[in-house]
One Martini backbone bead per residue (centre of mass of N, CA, C, O) as a GRO file, in nm:
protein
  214
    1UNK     BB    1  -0.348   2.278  -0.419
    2UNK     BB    2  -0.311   2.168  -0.108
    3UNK     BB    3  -0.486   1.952  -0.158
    4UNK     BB    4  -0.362   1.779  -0.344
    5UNK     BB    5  -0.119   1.763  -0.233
    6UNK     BB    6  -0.211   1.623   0.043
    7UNK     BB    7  -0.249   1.354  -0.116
    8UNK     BB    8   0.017   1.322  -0.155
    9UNK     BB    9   0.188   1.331   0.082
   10UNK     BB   10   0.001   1.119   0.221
   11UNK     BB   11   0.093   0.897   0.054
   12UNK     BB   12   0.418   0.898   0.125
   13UNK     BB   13   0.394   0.912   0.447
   14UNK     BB   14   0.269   0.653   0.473
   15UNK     BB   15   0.500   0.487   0.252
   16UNK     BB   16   0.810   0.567   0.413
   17UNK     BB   17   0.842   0.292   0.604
   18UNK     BB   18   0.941   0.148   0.409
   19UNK     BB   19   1.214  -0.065   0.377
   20UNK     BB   20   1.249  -0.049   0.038
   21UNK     BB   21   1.519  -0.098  -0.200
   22UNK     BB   22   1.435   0.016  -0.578
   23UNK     BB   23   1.605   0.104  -0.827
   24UNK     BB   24   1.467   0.234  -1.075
   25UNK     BB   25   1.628   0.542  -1.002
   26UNK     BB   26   1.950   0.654  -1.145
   27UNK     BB   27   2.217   0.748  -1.029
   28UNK     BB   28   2.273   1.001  -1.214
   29UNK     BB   29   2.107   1.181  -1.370
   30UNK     BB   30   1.957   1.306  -1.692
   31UNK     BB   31   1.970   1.607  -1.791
   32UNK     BB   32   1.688   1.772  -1.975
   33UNK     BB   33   1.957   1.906  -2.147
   34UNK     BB   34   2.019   1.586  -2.250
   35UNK     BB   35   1.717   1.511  -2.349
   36UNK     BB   36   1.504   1.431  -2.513
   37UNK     BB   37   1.270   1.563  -2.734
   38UNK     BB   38   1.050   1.445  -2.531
   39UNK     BB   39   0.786   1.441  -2.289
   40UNK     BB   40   0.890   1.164  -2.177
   41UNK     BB   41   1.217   1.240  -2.148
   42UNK     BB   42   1.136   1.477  -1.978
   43UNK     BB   43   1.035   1.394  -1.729
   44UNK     BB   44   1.245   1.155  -1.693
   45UNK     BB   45   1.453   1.404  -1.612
   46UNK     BB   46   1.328   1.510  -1.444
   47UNK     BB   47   1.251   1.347  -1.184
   48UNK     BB   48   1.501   1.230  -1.163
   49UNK     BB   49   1.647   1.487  -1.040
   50UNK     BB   50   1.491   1.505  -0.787
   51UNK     BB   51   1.545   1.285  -0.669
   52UNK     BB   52   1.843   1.246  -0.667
   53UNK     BB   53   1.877   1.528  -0.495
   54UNK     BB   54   1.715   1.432  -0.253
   55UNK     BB   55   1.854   1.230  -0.180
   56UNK     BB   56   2.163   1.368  -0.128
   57UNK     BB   57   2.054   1.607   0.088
   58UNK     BB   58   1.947   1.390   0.288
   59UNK     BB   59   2.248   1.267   0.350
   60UNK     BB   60   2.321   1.558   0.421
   61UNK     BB   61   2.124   1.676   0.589
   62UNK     BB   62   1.813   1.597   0.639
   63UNK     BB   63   1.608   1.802   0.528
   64UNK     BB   64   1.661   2.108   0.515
   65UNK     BB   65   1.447   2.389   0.408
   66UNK     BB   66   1.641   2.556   0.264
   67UNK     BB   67   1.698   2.310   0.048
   68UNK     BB   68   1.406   2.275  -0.036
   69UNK     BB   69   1.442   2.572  -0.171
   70UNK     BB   70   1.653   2.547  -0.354
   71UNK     BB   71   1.527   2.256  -0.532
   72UNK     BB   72   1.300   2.408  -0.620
   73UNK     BB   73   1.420   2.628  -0.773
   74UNK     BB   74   1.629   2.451  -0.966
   75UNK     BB   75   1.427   2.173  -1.048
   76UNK     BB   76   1.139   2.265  -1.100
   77UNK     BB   77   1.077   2.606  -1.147
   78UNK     BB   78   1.181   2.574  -1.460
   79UNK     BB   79   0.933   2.309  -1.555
   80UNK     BB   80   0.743   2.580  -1.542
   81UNK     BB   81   0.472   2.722  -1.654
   82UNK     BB   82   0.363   3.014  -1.559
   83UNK     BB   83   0.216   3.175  -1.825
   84UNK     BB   84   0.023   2.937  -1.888
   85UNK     BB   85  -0.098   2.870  -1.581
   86UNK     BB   86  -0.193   3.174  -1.527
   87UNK     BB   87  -0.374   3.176  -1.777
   88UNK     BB   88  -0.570   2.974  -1.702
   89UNK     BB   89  -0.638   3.027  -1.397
   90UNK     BB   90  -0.776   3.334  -1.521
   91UNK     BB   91  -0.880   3.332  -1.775
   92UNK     BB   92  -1.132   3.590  -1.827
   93UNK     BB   93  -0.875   3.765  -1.660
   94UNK     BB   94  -0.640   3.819  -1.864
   95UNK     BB   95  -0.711   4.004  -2.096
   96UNK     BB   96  -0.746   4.262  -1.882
   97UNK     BB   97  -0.461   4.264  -1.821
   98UNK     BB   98  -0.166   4.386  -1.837
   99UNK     BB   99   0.157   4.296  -1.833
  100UNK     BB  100   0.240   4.400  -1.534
  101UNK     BB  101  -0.020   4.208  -1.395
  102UNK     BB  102   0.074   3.926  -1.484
  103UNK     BB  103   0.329   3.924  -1.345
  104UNK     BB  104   0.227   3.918  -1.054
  105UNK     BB  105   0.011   3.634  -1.093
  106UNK     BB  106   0.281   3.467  -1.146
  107UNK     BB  107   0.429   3.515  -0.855
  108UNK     BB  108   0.217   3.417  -0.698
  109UNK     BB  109   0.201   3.119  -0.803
  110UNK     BB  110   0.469   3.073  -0.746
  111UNK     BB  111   0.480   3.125  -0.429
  112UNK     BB  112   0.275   2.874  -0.380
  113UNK     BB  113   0.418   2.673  -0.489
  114UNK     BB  114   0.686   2.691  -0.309
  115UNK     BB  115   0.496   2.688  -0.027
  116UNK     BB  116   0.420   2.372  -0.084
  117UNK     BB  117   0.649   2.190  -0.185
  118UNK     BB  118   0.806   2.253   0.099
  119UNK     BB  119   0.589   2.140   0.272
  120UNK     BB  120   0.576   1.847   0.140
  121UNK     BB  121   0.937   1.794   0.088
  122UNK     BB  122   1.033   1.801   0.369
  123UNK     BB  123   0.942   1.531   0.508
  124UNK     BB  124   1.099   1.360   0.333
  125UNK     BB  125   1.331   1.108   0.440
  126UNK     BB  126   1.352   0.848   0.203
  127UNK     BB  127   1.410   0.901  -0.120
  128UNK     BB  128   1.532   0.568  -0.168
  129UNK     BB  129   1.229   0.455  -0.205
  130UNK     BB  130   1.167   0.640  -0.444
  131UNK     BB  131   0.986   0.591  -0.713
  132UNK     BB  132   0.944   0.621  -1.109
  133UNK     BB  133   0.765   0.597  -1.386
  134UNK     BB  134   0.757   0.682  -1.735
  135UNK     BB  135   0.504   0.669  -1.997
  136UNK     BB  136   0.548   0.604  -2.376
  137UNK     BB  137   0.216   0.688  -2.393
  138UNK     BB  138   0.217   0.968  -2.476
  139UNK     BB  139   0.018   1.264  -2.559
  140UNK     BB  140  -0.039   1.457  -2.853
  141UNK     BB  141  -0.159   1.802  -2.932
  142UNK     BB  142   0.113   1.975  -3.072
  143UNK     BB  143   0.214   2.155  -2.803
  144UNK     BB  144   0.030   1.909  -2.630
  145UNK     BB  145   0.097   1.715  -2.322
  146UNK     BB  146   0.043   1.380  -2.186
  147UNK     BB  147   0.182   1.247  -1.890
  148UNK     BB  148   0.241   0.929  -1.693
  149UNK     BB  149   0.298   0.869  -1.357
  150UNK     BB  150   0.483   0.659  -1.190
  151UNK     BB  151   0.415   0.612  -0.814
  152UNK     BB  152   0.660   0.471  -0.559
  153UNK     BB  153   0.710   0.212  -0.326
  154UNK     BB  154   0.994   0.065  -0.444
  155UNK     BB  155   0.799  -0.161  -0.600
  156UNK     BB  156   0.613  -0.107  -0.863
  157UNK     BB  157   0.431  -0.431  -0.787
  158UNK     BB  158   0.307  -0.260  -0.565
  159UNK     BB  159   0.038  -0.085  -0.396
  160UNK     BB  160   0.234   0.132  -0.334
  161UNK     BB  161   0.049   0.385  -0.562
  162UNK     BB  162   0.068   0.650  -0.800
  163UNK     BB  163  -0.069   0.810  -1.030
  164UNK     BB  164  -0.029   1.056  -1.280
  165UNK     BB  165  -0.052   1.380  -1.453
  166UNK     BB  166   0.121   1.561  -1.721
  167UNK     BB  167   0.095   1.881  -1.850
  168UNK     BB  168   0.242   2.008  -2.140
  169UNK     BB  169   0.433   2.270  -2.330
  170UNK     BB  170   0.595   2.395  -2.638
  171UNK     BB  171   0.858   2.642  -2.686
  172UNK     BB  172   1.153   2.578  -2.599
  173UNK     BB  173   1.039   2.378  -2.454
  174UNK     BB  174   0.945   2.175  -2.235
  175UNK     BB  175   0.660   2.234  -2.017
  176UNK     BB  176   0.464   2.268  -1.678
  177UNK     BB  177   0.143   2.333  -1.590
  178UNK     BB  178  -0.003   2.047  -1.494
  179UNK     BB  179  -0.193   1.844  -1.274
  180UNK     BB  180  -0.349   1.483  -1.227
  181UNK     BB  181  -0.519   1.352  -0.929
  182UNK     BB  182  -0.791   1.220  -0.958
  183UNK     BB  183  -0.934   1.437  -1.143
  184UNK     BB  184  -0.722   1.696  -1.031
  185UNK     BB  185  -0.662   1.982  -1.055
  186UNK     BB  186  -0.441   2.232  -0.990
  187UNK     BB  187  -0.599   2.463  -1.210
  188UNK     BB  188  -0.860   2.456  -1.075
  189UNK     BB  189  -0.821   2.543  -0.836
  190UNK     BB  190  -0.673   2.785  -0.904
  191UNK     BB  191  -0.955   2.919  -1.050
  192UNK     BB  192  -1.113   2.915  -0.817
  193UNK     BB  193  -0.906   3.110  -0.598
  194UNK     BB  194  -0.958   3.344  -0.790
  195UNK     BB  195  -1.232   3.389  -0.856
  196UNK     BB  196  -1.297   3.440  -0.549
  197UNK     BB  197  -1.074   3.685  -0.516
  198UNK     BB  198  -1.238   3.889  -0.751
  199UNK     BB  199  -1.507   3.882  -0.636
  200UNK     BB  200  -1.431   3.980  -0.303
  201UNK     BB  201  -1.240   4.225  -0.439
  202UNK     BB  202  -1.131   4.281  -0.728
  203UNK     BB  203  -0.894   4.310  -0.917
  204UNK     BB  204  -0.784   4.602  -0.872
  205UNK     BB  205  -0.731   4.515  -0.602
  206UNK     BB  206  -0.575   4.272  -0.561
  207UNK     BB  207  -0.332   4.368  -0.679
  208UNK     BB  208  -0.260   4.544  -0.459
  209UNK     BB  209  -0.217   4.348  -0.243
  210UNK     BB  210   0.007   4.203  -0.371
  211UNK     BB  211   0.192   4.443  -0.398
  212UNK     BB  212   0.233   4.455  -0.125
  213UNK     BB  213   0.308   4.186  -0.060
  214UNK     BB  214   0.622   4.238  -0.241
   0.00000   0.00000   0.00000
């Protein structure tokens, strides 16, 4: 997870300096709630709606971490599916546990999320040269979908430019699992961290340790 965000972080701080302003993402967004029920028109209004936010926020305070926290758990962590995120990450040992233990390594995921994303998006302070193309070529098959996502700074035609894919499953609405960049996905990595950490802990001991930690 670290890892992943970390090389987007440092794509965006690398090239946070540019000062073009090319406002391809039009504020106010529209919310998420209010658009096409389709894989690529819910991206582009959640990630619209991140980034309007966070222009907003930083024009306003400067970018304090309490505001990246509140706006983490507002505009992100509503259109991250959890419990399948969840249940991907933990693969042959989701079957093994109860429900309420379920709900642990889903808080735990939660957790993890939200304090990665304030560590990334904290330091970011030019918002107003961020923007998003979201393309409207994304496959799916039944219930998931692959978005791309081009992330660039100021002028999309420039090569300071990163695409991701978001991979999203739609059970009451469109909602986000799996981010993935340069081959590198978010739940593998989240997968190899929890494989190792009940190889050398045991479930029922890792359990135990969450709960105390919570």
């Amino acid at each position: 997870m670290k890892f992943v965000l970390n090389i987007l972080k440092t794509f965006l701080i690398n090239f946070c300096f540019i000062g073009i302003i090319f406002a391809n993402v039009s504020c106010p967004s529209i919310s998420p709630a209010s658009a096409e029920d389709s894989p690529s028109h819910q991206v582009e209004a959640i990630i619209s709606s991140v980034i309007c936010s966070f222009r907003d926020s930083n024009s306003e305070t400067n970018g304090a971490s309490s505001n990246t926290l509140n706006l983490t758990k507002k505009k992100i962590i509503p259109f991250i599916d959890l419990e399948y995120a969840t249940e991907l990450a933990l693969g042959k040992y989701w079957n093994q546990l109860e429900s309420r233990d379920k709900i642990f390594f889903e808080r735990d995921l939660k957790s993890s999320l939200i304090k990665d994303y304030i560590g990334t998006l904290a330091v970011i302070n030019n918002w107003e040269n961020i923007n998003a193309s979201v393309s409207n070529n994304f496959t799916q098959s039944g219930n998931i979908a692959n978005v791309n996502v081009l992330f660039f700074i100021g002028n999309e035609n420039l090569n300071q430019s990163a695409t991701i894919t978001l991979k999203l499953i739609r059970k009451d609405r469109w909602r986000i699992f799996d981010l993935v960049y340069l081959s590198i996905s978010i739940l593998d990595i989240e997968r190899v961290s929890y494989d190792s950490k009940i190889k050398r802990n045991g479930l029922e001991n890792l359990l135990q340790i969450m709960l105390e930690r919570s």
